[in-house]
N, C-alpha and C positions, 0 to 999 in steps of 0.2 A: 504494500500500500504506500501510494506516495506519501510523504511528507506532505503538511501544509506549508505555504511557503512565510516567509518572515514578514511581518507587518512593517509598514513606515509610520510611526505615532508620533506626534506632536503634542507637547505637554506644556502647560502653562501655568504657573504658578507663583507666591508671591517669594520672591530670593530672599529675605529678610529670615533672620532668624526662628524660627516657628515649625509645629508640628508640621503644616501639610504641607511647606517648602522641603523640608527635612525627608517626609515620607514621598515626595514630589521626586526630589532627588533621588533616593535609594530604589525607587519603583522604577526611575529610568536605567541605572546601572544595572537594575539586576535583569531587566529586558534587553537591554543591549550584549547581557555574557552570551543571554540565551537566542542571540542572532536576530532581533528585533533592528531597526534603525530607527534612533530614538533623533528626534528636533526639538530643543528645547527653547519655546519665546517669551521672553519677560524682559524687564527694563533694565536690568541689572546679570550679571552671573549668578543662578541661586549657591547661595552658603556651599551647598556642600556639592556641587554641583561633580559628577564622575566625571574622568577621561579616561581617552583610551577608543579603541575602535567603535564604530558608528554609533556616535553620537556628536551633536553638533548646538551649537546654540546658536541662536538667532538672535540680535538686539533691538528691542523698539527704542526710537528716540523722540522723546517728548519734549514739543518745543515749550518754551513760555512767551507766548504773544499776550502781547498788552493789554489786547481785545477782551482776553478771560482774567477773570479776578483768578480763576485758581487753573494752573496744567490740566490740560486732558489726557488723560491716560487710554479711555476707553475706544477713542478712535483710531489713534495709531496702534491701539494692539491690535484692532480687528481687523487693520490695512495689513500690518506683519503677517496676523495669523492665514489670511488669504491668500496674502506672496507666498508663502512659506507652501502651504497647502497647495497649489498649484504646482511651485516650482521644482517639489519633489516627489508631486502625487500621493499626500497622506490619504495615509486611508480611516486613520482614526483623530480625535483632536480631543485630548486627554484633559480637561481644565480640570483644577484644584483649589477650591474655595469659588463660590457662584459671582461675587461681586470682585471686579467687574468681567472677570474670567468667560462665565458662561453667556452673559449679554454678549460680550465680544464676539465672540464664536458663531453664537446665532447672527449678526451683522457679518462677519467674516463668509460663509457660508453662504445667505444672500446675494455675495456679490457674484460668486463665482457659478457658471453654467454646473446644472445638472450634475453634469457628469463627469465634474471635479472636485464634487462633494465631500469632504469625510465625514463620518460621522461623529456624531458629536455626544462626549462620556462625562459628565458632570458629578467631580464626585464631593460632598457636602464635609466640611470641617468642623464648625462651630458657631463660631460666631455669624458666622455668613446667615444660617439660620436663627438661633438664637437669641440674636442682638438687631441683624438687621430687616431679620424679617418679621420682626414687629415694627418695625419704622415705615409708616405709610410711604413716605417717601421714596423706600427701598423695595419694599413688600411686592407692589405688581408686579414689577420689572424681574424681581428674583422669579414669582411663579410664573410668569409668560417664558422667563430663559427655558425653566426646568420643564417645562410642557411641550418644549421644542426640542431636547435635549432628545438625544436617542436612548441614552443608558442614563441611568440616576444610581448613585452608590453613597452609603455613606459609612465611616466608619466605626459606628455603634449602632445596637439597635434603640438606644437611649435617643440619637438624633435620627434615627428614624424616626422613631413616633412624634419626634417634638419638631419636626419635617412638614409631617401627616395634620399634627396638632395647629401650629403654625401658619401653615400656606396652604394648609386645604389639598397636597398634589392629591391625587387620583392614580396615579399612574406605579406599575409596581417601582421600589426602592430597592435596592439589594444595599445589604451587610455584608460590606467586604472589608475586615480589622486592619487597622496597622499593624505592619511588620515591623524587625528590627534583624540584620545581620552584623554582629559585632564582627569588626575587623582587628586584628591581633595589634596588643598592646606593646606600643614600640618601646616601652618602659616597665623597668621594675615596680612592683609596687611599693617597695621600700623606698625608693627614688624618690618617684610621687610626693609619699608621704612627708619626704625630707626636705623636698624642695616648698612642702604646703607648709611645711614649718610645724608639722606635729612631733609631738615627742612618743614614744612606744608605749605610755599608757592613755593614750588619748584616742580618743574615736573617731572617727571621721565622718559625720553625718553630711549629706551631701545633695544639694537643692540643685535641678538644671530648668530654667526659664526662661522666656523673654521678657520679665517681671513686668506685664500688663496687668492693668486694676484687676483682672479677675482672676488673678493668680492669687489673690490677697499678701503680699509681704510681709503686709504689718499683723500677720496672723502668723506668721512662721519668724516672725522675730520674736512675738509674744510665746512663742511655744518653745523657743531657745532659752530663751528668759527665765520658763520656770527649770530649764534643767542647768542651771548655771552652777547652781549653790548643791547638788547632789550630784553631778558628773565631770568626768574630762573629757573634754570632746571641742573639737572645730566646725564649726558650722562652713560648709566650701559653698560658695552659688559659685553656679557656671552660669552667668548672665547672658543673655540676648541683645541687653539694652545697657546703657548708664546704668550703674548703681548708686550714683547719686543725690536720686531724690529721698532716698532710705537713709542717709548718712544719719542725720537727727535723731531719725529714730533708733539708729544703733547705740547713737550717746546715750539718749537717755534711758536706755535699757541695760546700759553698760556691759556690752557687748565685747566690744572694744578688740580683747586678747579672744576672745573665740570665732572671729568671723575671716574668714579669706573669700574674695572675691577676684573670680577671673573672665575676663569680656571676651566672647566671641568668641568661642575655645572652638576648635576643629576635632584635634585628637582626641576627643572624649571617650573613648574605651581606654584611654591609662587612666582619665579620671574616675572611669565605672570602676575598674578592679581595684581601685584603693579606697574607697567606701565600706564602709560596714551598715549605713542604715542609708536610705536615702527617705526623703523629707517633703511631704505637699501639702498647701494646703489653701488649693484653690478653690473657690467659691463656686464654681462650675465646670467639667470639663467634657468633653466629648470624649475622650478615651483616656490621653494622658501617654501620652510616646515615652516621656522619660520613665516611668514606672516599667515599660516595659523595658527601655536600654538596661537601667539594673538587673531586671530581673533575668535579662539573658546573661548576664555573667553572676547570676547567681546570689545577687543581694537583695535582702527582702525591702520592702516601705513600709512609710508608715504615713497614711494621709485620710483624708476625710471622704466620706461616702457617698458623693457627689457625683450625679451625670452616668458616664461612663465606666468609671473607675472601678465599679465591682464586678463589670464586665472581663476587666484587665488581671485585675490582683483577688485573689479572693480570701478574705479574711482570715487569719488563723490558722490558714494553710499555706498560703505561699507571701503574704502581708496583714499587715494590722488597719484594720479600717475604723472609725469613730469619726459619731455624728458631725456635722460642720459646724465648726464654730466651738467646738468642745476643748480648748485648746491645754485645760486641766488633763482630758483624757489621753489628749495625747500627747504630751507630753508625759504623759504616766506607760505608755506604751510604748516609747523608745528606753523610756529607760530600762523597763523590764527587760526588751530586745540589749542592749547594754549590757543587764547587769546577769546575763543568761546565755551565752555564746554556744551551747549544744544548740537551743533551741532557736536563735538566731541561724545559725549551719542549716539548720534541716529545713525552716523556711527557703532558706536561699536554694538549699537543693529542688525542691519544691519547686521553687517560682523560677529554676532554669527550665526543667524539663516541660514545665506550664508552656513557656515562652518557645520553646520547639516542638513542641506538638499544637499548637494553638496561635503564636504569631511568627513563627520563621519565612523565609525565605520561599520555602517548598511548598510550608502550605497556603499563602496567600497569591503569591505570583499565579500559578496556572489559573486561579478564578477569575483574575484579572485577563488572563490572555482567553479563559473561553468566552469573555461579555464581548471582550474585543470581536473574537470571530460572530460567537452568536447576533453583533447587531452588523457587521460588514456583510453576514450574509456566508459568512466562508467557513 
């Protein structure tokens, strides 16, 4: 039986530090091992963007004309995503996050004859739903994209329903999870640890964000806070953004000696393997990609039960989950994980084999590559 042949996919997504840039990223690399020719168009290189054989990026350049009080982004992508769609005959157009992704696409689309169409794969992150699609202003446009969208995907069934709940679609949604493929750590973990400036009895508890308001900070600095005075331990954020607007509140929580922060980290599998607890405590999430990075190398969380998340980590068995906002309790649940290293071990064993049987490489890519085929037709 012959092979089917390799797809040309075009993927769009926001380069910025962030879950569905990140998983934007790694879903193009790992299509492109498997003989895919991946096109990636956004304004910027995304973060972690793969090289290496067929894959390519595309640049949209947005002007600022005087004309507009603020840049247009949404015109020049959907000019990009057309050239680009033509010029290499895509045959799918993978957006990631609806606003302004999937508008674009549907304009993109438009312009071009019939039968230079790709299809068009919209897959939902968070807030795109969430946040913006309560906002009138937002709301139609996002459900007229998704109505025209060929495939709809999201990755929990938490924003499925709150999708359904939301914008009213109709049409079916598939749950397809975020993955995570750790890449081998170019560093020891004692290294790491020496270079974070821990000393051998101290912990490493370990926050990765793009610390947006719904990530809540000043809820994960109050839950460091109550373990200051009962443990040793570093608090590390691998930030997304500035960590400057927190500075204040570091002082006065006197934080001071427990907190390392580092911007924009790339090689974050040296910083998964020298953690012992890693730390959330966002106010909402759709899934929570970091909780899953840990848990593929084996270290358990400890975060609030929010959106997503129980989806990912499951309480007691491979992480410690408590109500949001409870920041007594959890703070009372890291330390336990602290002051208990068997049963910290066997979580983490736990939430590895979780993360390869349930978000690896193997088994989310092929669901992805059969929607590809099943809406191309092929």
């Amino acid at each position: 039986m012959t092979a089917p042949r390799p797809l040309k996919i075009g993927i769009t997504c926001y380069p910025s530090v962030g879950g569905s840039g990140i998983l934007a990223s790694e879903l193009g690399e790992e299509l492109a091992q498997r003989g895919h020719e991946i096109h990636f168009i956004s304004y910027e290189q995304p973060f972690r963007l793969p090289t290496g054989p067929r894959v390519f990026f595309h640049p949209v350049v947005v002007n600022s004309y005087d004309l507009f009080k603020y840049p247009d982004y949404t015109l020049p992508l959907s000019v990009k995503m057309s050239e680009v769609s033509r010029d290499y005959a895509l045959d799918v157009l993978h957006v990631h996050y609806a606003v302004p992704h999937a508008t674009a696409a549907f304009l993109a689309c438009s312009m071009l004859p019939a039968n230079q169409r790709p299809k068009v794969i919209t897959t939902l992150h968070g807030t795109d739903t969430t946040l913006l699609g309560r906002d009138p202003g937002y709301g139609p446009a996002i459900r007229h994209a998704l109505e025209h969208s060929d495939g709809i995907t999201t990755v929990s069934e938490f924003m499925r329903q709150e999708t359904v709940r939301l914008l009213g679609i109709k049409r079916p949604i598939e749950v397809i999870h975020n993955f995570f493929e750790p890449h081998p750590a170019t560093r020891a973990r004692a290294e790491v640890r020496r270079e974070l400036g821990l000393a051998d009895d101290e912990a490493l508890l370990l926050h990765l964000s793009n610390l947006r308001a719904l990530k809540r900070i000043d809820l994960l600095l109050e839950t460091v806070s109550r373990l200051r005075d009962h443990a040793r331990f570093k608090l590390v954020v691998l930030a997304g953004d500035s960590f400057t607007p927190f500075v204040e509140k570091v002082q006065q929580l006197g934080l001071e000696n427990h907190l390392v922060v580092r911007e924009r980290v790339s090689d974050i599998e040296n910083y998964l393997q020298a953690a012992d607890v890693g730390l959330f405590t966002s106010e909402t999430e759709s899934f929570c990609l970091s909780i899953l990075e840990l848990m593929s190398v084996g270290c358990p969380s400890a975060a609030f039960a929010v959106g997503g998340i129980p989806e990912v980590t499951v309480t007691n068995e491979t992480g410690l989950l408590v109500p949001f906002g409870d920041t007594t309790a959890l703070a009372e649940s890291i330390r336990g994980l602290l002051n208990d290293p068997p049963r910290r071990a066997a979580l983490g064993t736990a939430a590895r084999q979780r993360a390869r049987d349930h978000f690896s490489a193997a088994a989310i890519i092929p669901r992805y590559e059969a929607l590809y085929r099943q809406v191309c037709g092929k």
